[in-house]
N, C-alpha and C positions, 0 to 999 in steps of 0.2 A: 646588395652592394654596400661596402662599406663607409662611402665618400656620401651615399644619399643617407644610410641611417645617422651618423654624425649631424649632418645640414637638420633633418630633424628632430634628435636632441638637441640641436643648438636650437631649437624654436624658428626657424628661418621657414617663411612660408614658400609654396611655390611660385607664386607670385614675385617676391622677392628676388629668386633663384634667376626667374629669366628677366625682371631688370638689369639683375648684378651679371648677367652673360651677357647683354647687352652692351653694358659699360663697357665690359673686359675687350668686347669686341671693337671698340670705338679706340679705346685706350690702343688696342692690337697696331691701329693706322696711323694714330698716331706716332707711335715708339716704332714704326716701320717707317716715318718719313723722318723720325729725329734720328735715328739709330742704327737703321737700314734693316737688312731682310732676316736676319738670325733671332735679333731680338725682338724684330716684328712678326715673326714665324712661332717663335715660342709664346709672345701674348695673345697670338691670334687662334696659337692652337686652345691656349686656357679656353678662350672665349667659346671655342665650340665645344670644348667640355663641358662648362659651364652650363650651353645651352642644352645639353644631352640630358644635364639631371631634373630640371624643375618636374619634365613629364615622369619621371620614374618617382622624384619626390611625392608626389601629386597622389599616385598613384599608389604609394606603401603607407600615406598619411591618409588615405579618403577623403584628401581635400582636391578632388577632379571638380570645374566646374565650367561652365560655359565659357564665363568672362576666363578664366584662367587658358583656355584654347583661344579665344579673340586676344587676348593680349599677348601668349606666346605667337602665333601666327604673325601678327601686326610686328612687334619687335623681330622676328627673324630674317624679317627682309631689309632694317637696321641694320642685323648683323651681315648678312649675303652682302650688303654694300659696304661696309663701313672701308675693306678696303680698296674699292676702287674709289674713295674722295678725295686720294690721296690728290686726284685732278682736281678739287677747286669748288667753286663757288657751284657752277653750271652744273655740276655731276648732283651736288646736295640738292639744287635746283629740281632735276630729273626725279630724285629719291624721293622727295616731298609731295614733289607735286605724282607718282607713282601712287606714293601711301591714300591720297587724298580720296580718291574713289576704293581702293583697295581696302579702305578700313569701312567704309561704308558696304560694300558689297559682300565682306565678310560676316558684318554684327548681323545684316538683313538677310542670309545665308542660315544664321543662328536663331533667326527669331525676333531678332533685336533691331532698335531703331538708332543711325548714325547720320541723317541728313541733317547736321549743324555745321558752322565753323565758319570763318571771317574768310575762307577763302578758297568758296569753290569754282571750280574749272571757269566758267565765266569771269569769275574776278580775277584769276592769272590770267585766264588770255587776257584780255582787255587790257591790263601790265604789262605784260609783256610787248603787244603792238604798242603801246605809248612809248616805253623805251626804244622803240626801231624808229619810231615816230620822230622823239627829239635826239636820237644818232642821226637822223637825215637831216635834220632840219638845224639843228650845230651844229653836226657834226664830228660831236664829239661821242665817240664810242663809250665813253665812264656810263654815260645816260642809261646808256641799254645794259650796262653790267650791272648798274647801280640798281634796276628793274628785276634784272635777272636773281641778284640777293634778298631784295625786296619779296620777290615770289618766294623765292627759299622759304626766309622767315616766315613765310602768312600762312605758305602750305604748311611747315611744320607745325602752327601754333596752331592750326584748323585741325592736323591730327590727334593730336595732344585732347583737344576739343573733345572731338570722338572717344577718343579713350575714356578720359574722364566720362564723359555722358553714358557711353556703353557699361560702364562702371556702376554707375547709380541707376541702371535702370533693376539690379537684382545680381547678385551671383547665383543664381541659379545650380544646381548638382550637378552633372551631367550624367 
């Protein structure tokens, strides 16, 4: 294919490829809640071209490796979501806290060890009833949204965690 030998003369790893499908993908939800469906349809579609090449890159450069399958795996459900966020906080909430066991049960699927990160399933829940906790008790609902974002972020940065760690444990051949 002519689109993947390009990507690699241009030096672009696979790795790379399914970040930058990633983005494209996130970018897709975004330009579909600024823009609406035309020009959110055309970035979304980039985005899953984008994801279609890293395995074919990978694959005509002989750079297939373990981590290059955990990491496209783990971003692709990034991309399968990016455009229902366009609902909010709670949805990023769902996706994070989704990824949180699903990056671990993939690298340990691989061989590889993923039990790190500031915010496993225990430390959401327990956030999350404290936000229901102080919406009953103020009464004010912000509490529990506020909790709700707060999971967001910890789940996310606990993925991210994963990654990087899955990362340095070897790229492996596959």
């Amino acid at each position: 294919m002519p689109l993947v030998r390009a990507l690699g003369a241009a030096g672009l790893s696979p790795n790379a490829v399914t970040v930058l499908g990633v983005v494209v993908s996130i970018a897709g939800a975004a330009v579909l809640v600024a823009f609406g469906p035309l020009p959110g349809f055309i970035v979304l579609a980039l985005g899953a071209v984008a994801d279609s090449l890293d395995g074919q890159l990978a694959r005509a450069t002989g750079r297939v490796s373990v981590f290059g399958g955990f990491l496209d795996s783990t971003l692709d459900r990034i991309s399968d979501a990016a455009p229902l966020l366009v609902g909010g906080v709670a949805l990023l909430a769902l996706l994070a806290g989704f990824l949180v066991p699903y990056t671990r049960a993939k690298a340990e699927s691989l061989g590889l060890d993923a039990a790190i990160g500031v915010a496993p399933r225990e430390a959401r829940t327990i956030l999350l009833i404290a936000g229901v906790a102080l919406w009953w008790i103020t009464g004010a609902r912000a509490a529990f949204t506020l909790a709700i974002a707060v999971t967001a972020v910890l789940a996310a940065i606990t993925v991210v965690q994963r990654i990087a760690y899955v990362s340095r444990q070897g790229d492996r051949i596959a």
